[in-house]
C-alpha positions, 0 to 999 in steps of 0.5 A: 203663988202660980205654978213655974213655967216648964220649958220644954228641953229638946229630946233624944228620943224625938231623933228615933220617932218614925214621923222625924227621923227623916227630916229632925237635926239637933243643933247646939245654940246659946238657948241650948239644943234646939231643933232643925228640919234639914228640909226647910232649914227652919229651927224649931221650938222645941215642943213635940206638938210644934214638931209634928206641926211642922211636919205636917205643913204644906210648906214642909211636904213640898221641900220634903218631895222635892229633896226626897225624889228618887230619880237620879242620873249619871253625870261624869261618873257620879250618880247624882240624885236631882233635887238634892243640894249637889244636884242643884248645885252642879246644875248650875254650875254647868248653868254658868259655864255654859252661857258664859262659853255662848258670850265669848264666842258671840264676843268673839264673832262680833269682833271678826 
């Protein structure tokens, strides 16, 4: 009779290891804890070996340089780091404020 197939749980111990610490979540699922990467938003088997996979990806360095840069500004008295969510997020917002402001007041030289 074969051996029974281990199914690697997901460990505490991989949260405090220096090559994830940056980057690994643990979320709770219907299969139990499973594992994240907060960069790239991708669950993760939970194996060491796919772990340290993972992180070495072209994929995942690039989202991790992005996040991860250092330059930031002041923006309404806030320091906003650019490549963060919230940076993003704000960008666009005044993105959308903008253009709409240059629509109304085209409309609103069209019409006089």
């Amino acid at each position: 009779m074969p051996k029974p197939q281990y199914t690697q749980k997901f460990r505490d111990a991989w949260l405090k290891d220096p090559s994830f610490k940056e980057w690994l979540l643990v979320i709770d699922s219907t299969l139990g804890r499973e594992a994240k990467c907060k960069f790239c938003s991708k669950i993760i088997t939970s194996r060491y070996a796919d772990l340290k996979s993972h992180g070495e990806s072209k994929k995942h360095k690039e989202n991790a340089s992005y996040l991860l840069l250092k330059v930031s500004t002041s923006w309404r008295g806030k320091e906003v780091r650019f490549g963060s969510f919230l940076a993003k997020k704000q960008k666009i917002r005044r993105s959308v404020i903008y253009a709409n402001v240059r629509i109304r007041s085209k409309g609103v030289q069209q019409q006089t």
